[in-house]
C-alpha positions in Angstrom: -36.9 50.2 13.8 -37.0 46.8 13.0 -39.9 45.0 10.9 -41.4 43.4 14.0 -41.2 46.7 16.0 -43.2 48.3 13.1 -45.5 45.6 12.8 -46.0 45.9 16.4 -46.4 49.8 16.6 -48.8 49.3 14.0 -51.1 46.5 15.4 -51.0 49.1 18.4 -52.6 51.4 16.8 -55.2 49.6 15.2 -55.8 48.2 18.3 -55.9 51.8 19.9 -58.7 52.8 17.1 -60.8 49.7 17.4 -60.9 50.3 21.0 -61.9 54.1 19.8 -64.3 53.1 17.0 -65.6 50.3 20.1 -66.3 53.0 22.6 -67.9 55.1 19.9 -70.5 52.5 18.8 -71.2 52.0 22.6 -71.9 55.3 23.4 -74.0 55.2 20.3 -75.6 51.8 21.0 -77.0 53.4 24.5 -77.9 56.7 22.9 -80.2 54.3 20.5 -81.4 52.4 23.4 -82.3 55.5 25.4 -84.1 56.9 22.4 -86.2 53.7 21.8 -87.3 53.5 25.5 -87.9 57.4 25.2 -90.1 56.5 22.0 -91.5 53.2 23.7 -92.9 55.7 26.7 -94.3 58.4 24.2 -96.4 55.2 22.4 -98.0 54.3 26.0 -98.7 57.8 26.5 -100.4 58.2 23.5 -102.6 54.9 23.7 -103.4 55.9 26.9 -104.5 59.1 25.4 -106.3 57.1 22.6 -108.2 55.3 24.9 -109.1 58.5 27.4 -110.3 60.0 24.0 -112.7 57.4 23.1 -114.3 56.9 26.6 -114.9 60.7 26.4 -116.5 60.2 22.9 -118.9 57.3 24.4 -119.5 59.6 27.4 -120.5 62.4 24.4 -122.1 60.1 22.1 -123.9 58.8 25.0 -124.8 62.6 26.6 -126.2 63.5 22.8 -128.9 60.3 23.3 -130.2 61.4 26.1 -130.5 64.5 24.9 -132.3 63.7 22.1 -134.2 61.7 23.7 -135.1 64.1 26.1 -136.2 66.8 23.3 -138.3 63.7 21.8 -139.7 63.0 24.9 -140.9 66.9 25.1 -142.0 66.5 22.1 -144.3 63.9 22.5 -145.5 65.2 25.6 -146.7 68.6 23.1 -148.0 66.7 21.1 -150.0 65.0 23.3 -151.2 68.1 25.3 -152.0 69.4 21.6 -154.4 66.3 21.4 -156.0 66.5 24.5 -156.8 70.1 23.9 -157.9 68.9 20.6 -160.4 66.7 22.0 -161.7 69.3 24.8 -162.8 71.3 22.2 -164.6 68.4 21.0 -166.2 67.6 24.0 -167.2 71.0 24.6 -168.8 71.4 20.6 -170.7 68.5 21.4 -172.2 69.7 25.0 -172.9 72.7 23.3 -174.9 70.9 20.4 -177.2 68.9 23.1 
């Protein structure tokens, strides 16, 4: 074999494993990509998540004023019941007194 036939045969080869190492970091390359929209997908998923989470905590935080509100309102209306009973007995000591 002559010195340009082995010089040949060997930029063949490295030819033949570039081509090798290119198809490699291809396959890899769109393994990568596939993971990143994979990833990119999850991220939505969860913000939309995030944000369905939080209008159920207004929706909660909201339910939890009214329903204080509503034991404050019953409440007030006991203790204004207590008062107007308190003030019956009043009127009633005094019509006894005349």
């Amino acid at each position: 074999m002559t010195e340009s036939e082995k010089a040949l045969a060997t930029f063949q080869t490295r030819v033949r494993q570039l081509l090798l190492r290119f198809q490699e970091l291809k396959k890899e390359n769109s393994d990568l990509y596939a993971m990143v929209e994979k990833n990119e997908q999850d991220i939505k998923s969860l913000q939309a998540k995030i944000q369905q989470d939080e209008r159920d905590y207004q929706s909660l935080k909201m339910a939890k004023m009214i329903e204080i509100t509503d034991s404050d309102l019953q409440g007030a209306k006991d203790r204004l019941a207590k008062l107007i009973r308190d003030v019956n007995k009043c009127i009633a000591i005094l019509s006894n007194e005349e």
